[in-house]
N, C-alpha and C positions, 0 to 999 in steps of 0.2 A: 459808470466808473470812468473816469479822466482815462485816455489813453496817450499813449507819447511812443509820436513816428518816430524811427530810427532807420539808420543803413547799418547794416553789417555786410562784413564781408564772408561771404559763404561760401561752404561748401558746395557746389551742384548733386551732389548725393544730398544732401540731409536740407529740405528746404529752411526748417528753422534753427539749424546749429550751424553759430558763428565759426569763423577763423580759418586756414587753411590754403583756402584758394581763393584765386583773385575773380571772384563771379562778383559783380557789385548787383541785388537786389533788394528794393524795400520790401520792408514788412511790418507790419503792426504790431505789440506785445503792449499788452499788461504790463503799469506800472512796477508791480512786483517783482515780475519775472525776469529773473538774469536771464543775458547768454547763457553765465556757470551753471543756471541751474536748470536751463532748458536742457544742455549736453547731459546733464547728470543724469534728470529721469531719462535720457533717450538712451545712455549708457544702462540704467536698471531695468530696460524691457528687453536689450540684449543679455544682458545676465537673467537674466529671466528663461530663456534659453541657451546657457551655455552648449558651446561644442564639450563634450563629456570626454572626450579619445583621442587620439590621434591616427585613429583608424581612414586612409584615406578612399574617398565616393566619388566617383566619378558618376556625371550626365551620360546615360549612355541611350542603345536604342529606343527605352521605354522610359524615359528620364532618369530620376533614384528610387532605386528599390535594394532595401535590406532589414533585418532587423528592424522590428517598428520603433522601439525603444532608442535605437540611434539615431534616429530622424527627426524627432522636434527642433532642436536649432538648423537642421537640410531643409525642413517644411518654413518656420519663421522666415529664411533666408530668402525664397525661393515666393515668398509673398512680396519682401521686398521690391526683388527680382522683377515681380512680373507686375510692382506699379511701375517700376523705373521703364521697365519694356513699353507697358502702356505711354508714357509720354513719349518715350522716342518712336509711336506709331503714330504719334497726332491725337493722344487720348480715345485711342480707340480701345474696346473692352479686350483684357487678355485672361485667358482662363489657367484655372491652377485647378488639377483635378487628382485626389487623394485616393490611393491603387495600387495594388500588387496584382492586380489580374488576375491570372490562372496562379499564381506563388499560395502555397500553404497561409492559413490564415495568420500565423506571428510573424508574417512578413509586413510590410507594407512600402509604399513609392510616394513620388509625388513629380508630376511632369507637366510643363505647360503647353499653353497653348494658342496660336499665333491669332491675331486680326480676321484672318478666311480660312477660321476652323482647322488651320490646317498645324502640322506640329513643330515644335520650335524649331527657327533659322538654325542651321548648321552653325555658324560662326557665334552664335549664340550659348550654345552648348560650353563649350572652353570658360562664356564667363561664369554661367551658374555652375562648374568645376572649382574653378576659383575661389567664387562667391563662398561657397558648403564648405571649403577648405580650409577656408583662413581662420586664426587663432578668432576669440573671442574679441581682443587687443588692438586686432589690427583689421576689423572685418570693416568699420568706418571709411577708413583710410580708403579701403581695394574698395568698396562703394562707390566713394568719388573719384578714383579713377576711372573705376569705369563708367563712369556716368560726361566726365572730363572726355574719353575718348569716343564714345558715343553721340556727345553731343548733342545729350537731353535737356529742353528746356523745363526748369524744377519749376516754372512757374504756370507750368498746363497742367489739367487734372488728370489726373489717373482713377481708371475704372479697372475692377479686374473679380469676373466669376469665380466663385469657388464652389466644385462640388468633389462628392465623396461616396467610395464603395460602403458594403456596413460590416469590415471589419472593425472588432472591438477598438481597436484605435485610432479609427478614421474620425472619430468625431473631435475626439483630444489633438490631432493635427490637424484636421480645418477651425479648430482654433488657432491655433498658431500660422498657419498661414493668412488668417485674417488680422491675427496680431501685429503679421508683419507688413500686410498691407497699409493698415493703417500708423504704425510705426515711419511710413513713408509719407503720409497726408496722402494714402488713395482712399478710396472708397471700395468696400471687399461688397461683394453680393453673394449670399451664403446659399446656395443654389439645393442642397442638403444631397440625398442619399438621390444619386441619379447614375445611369450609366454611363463611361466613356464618350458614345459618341454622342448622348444626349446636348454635354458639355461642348463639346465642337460644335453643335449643331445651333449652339444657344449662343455662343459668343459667334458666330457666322452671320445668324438670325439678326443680333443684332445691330452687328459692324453694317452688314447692309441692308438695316432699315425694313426690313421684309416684315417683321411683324411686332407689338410693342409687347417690354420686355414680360408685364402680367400675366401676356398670354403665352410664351416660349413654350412650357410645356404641352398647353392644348394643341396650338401649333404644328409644336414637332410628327407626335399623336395622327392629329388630325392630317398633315399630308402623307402621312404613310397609308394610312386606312384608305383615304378618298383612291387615291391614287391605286392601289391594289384590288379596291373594290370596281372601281372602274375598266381594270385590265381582264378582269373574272369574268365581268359581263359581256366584252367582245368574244369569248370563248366560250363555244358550245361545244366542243367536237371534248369530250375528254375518255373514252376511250377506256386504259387503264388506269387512268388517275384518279385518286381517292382524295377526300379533303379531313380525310385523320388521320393528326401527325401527334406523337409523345412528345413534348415538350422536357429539356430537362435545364432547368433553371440555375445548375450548379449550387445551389441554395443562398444564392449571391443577388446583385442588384437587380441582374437580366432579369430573376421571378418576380418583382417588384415591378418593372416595368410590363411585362407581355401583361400579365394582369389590368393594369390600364389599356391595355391597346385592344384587349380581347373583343370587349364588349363593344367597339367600332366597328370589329370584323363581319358581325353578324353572323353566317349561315356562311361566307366565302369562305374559311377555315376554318378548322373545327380541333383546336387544341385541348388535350390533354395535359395539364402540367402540373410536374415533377418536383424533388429535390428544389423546395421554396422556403426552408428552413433558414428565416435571416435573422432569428433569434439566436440562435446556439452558436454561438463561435466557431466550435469545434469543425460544424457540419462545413465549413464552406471550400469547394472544391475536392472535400474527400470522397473520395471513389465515383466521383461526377464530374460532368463537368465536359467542356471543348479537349481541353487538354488531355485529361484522364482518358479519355477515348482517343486519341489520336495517339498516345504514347504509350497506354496499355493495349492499346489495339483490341478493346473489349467494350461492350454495351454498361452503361452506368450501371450505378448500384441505385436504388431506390425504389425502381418498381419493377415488375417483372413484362420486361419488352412482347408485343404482341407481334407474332411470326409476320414477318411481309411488311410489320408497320412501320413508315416514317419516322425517327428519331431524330429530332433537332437537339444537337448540345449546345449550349454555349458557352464561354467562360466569365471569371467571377467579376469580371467590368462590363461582361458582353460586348466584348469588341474581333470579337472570335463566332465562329460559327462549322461543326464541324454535322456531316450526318451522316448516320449506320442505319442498320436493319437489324433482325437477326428471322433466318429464314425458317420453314416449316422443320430443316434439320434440326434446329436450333444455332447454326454456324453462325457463327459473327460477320459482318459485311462493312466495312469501313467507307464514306464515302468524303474524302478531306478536300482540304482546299483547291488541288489539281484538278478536281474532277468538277466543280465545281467552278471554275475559270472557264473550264473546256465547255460545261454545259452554255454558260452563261454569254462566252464570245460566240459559239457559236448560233445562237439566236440572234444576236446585236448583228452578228455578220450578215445573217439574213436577211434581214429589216434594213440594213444598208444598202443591199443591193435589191431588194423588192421597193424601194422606197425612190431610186435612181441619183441620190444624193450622194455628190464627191466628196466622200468621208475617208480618211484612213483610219484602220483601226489595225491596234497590235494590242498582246496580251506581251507582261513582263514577270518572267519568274526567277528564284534563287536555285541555287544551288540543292536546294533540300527536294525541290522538285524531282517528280517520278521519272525516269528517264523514258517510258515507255508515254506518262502523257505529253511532254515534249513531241514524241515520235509522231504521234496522232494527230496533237495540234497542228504540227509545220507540213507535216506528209500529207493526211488525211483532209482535214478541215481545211487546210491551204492558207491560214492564217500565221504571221510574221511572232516572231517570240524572240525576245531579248533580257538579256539575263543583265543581272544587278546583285551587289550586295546584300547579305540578310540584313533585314529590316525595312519597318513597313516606309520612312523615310525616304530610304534608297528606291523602293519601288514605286510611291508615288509619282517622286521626281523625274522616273525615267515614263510614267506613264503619262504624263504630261504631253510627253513630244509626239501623241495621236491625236489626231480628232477626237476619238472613239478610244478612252486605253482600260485594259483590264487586267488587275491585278489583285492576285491572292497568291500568299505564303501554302505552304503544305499543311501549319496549326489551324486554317480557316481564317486568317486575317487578312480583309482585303476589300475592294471594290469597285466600281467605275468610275471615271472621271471623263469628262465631256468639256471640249474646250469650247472656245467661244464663240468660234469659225464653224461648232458643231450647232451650239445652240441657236445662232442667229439663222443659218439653212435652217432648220425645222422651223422655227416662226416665219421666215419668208416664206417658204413650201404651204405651210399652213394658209396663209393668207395668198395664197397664189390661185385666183378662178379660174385658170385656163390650167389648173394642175390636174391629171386622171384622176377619178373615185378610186378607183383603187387604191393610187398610192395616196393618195391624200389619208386612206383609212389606218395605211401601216406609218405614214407620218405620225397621224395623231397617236400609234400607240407608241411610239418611238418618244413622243413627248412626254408620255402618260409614265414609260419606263425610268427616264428621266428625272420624274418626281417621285417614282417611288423609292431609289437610289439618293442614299445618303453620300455624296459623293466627298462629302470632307475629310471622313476617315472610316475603315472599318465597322461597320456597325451589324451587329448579329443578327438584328432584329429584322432593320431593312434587307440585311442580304437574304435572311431566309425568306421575306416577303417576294424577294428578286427570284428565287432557286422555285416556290412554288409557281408564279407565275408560268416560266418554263415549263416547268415540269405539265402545267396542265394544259398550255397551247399543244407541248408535244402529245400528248394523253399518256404520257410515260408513267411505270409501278417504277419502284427503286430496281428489280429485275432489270427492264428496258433500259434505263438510266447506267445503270453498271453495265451492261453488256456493249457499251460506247468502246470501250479499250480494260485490260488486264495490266492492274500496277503489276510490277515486278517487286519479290518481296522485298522488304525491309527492316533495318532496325534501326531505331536510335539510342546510344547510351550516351551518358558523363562521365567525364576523369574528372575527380580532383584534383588539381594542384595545386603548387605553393603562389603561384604567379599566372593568371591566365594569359597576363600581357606580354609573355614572351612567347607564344601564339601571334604569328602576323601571317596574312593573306595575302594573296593578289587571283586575279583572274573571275571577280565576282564569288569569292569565297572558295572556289575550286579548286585551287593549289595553296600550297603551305610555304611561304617563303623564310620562315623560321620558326623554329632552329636550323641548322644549317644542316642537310641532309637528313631531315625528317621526312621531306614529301618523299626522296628515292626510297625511304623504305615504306612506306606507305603505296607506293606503284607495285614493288616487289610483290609486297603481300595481296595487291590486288590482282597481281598478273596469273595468279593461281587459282580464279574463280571464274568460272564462266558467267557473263555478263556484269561480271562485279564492275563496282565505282565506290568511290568511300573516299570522304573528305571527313578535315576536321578546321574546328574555328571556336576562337574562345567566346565565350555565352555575353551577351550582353544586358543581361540579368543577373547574370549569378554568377560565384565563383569558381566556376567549371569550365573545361572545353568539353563542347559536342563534338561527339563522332556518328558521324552518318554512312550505313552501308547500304549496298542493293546488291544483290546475285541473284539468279536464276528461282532459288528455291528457298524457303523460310529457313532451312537447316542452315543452309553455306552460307543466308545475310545474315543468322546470328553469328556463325563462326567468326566470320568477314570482320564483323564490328570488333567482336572482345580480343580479336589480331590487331588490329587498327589500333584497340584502346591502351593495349597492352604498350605497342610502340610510343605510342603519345606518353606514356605513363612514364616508361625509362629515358624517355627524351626533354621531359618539359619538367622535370622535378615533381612528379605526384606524389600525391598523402594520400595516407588511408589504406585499406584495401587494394588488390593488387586487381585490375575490372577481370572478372570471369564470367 
């Protein structure tokens, strides 16, 4: 077929829809093909997902999550999105990953994901707000501006991962996200039914060339296993440690995955798993799960836990990891993400100073944080701790500024990251002949740790792989392991309100800077509990504020909270129920 060059002037959002902006780029088309009628179908793949509401969604900690049903034009968008990101990276792959986490299952999100697995740029966020916002009319338009102030070249390709939990709707919106990938001329890679950090760990894998993309999955797999199988076998001494742990799969993607990874492990762990139910809609994260155990402060539902034994939760993207017990009383034994930083740095601080290498390392916790593992970490263990805003973003960022940084939330989300100044000592150490046999042996497992650490983002799978390792150099039962330090009790509840955003912070989520004379009564009500603490902060998931207490004794932290909740409730305009 005869073709006939042309210039238009284009848009830098839309490569082949004329007019607008002064970008001058050639392009080819079909005799047939107008400009009018190129715009036209590119305008019916937008109607194709209208925005339905005027309900407005904001990018927040976990990108968008709500109502699944409102999300096909926030998913289409956010496809777009993340070709338009991909070329302003240099065509580097960017991931879109389809999730409501630990959310009941008729929710669901959709959040991306940067060049080095890591989650989207700050300044970033504001545009896919934008972007999800704008009328149907005018989403073109706010396109090419931001594409104009970005100063994306439309003429590089775009590549961008899409994977998905297996909620009923996640397949119906990585459609649409692929829709709007290629709506942009990128190329979508439909990665299917994987976990959170699997997707990090793939769009990582592949920006930096490490492995080719057929094999991602085996890959991923495969240096977990190698790597934890390797650390099993430096350890003889184990003591009280056992290698059967209950698995509970929250009946979500994590059962999907441990299942592949099992049969790598061989005989070094010996899982039991749970709650794998990724058929039934209904099942996913109900009465299971990371979540469900750290905020009913009770052992899952689905099988009936064995006294003493091991319980890994995770939650329904697996980007969480929480663990319990429950003991010969039958008591429940809660072991979350605190304790779990604590176990974890302090092994890493070990090997740093048996190793002789000038590392710093610090752990960085929020606010939801136990006040008593603080006390232990900074007092005890003599390890540096610095605090940040909720969310996993905030903590990343600040764990950067270590050699060595270690971070997990209180829900289980969290993990090492190892800078570069870390990485290069151990390979020089390693290749160092005149280096001691000794330390050369806690080098190499320093390296070995290393690999079996997903250091991208949270990952349940790897951390627990991280928490066993420990657990069995120490030769620690969950007993030994708990008997580190005594949380002090706790509770968490929700207000609802009409507006969570008139909830504002300062002090790393610890003070309440509005409404105006909220925090005084919030100190008041705390000044009347021995040991109490209690903040509050609106959710970045959902439309609620949390309120977080701690006191002395399980009775006074519930009191504590539904005082706390009560205040927030006649202060910030709440609905619903009055919290009791």
């Amino acid at each position: 077929m005869n073709r006939l060059r042309r210039v238009w002037r284009l848009s830098p959002a839309i490569p082949t829809c004329p007019v607008l902006y002064p970008v001058t780029t050639t392009f080819t088309f079909h005799r047939q093909i107008s400009p009018r009628a190129t715009d036209r179908k590119m305008q019916a793949t937008i109607e194709k997902y209208p925005r339905k509401n005027d309900v407005y969604i904001q990018y927040g900690t976990a990108g968008f999550r709500t109502k699944a049903e409102l999300l096909d034009h926030v998913v289409f968008r956010m496809g777009v999105l993340a070709a338009l990101r991909s070329r302003a990276k240099g065509s580097m792959a960017i991931g879109v990953m389809i999730t409501a986490s630990h959310n009941p299952e008729p929710d669901n999100g959709v959040k991306l994901v940067d060049p080095h697995g890591e989650m989207l740029e700050v300044a970033w966020e504001a545009i896919a707000s934008r972007l999800a916002n704008a009328s149907d009319s005018e989403f073109q338009e706010e396109l090419a501006k931001v594409a104009i102030q970005t100063g994306v070249d439309v003429n590089k390709p775009a590549l961008v991962f899409i994977g998905r939990d297996t909620r009923s709707s996640s397949e119906r919106l990585g459609e649409a996200a692929i829709a709007g990938v290629k709506f942009y001329q990128g190329t979508a890679v439909d990665h299917g039914q994987v976990t959170t950090p699997m997707l990090h760990y793939y769009v990582y894998a592949h920006n930096m060339n490490l492995t080719p993309d057929p094999q991602l999955e085996d890959s991923y797999f495969s240096k977990l296993a190698s790597s934890f199988i390797s650390l099993s076998k430096e350890i003889t001494t184990k003591k009280n440690y056992s290698p059967f742990v209950d698995f509970d799969g929250a009946n979500g993607v994590g059962a999907l995955a441990i299942e592949k990874l099992l049969p790598r492990l061989g005989n070094t762990l010996l899982l039991t798993v749970h709650n794998t139910d990724t058929v039934t809609p209904s099942t996913l994260n109900k009465e299971c799960g990371a979540d469900y155990v750290k905020t009913h402060v009770a052992a899952p539902k689905g099988f009936e836990p064995t006294p003493n034994k091991r319980i890994v939760s995770v939650d329904g993207d697996a980007d969480r990891v929480i663990y319990s017990y429950v003991d010969s009383q039958k008591q429940f034994h809660l072991m979350d993400g605190d304790h779990i930083a604590s176990l974890v740095a302090g092994y890493l601080m070990e090997m740093v100073k048996d190793s002789g290498l000038e590392l710093s390392l610090g752990l960085v916790q929020t606010a939801y944080a136990n006040g008593n593992s603080t006390k232990y970490i900074t007092e005890t263990m003599k390890i540096p701790v610095a605090f940040t805003s909720t969310g996993v973003k905030h903590l990343h960022h600040k764990a950067l500024e270590y050699d060595i940084g270690v971070y997990f939330e209180a829900n289980g989300h969290g993990t090492v990251v190892f800078s570069n100044n870390a990485r290069n000592l151990v390979l020089q150490a390693m290749n160092d002949e005149k280096l001691d046999e000794s330390k050369r042996r806690v080098i190499m497992r320093l390296k070995q740790v290393m690999e079996v650490i997903n250091s991208t983002v949270g990952d349940a799978i790897s951390d627990m792989l991280l928490v066993e390792t420990v657990l069995k150099a120490r030769g620690w039962s969950m007993e030994d392991w708990e008997a580190a330090y005594q949380d002090l009790p706790s509770r968490l509840m929700k207000v609802h309100v009409k507006d969570r955003n008139v909830i504002e912070t300062v002090d790393a989520d610890r003070k309440c800077s509005k409404p105006d004379g909220l925090q005084k009564e919030i100190d008041r009500v705390v000044s009347s509990y021995s040991f109490g603490r209690s903040f509050v902060r609106p959710s970045g998931t959902e439309d609620v504020v949390r309120v977080y207490a701690e006191a002395e004794t399980q009775v006074e932290a519930d009191k504590l909270a539904v005082e706390v909740a009560r205040v927030v409730y006649n202060n910030a305009d709440g609905v619903g129920p009055i919290p009791s």
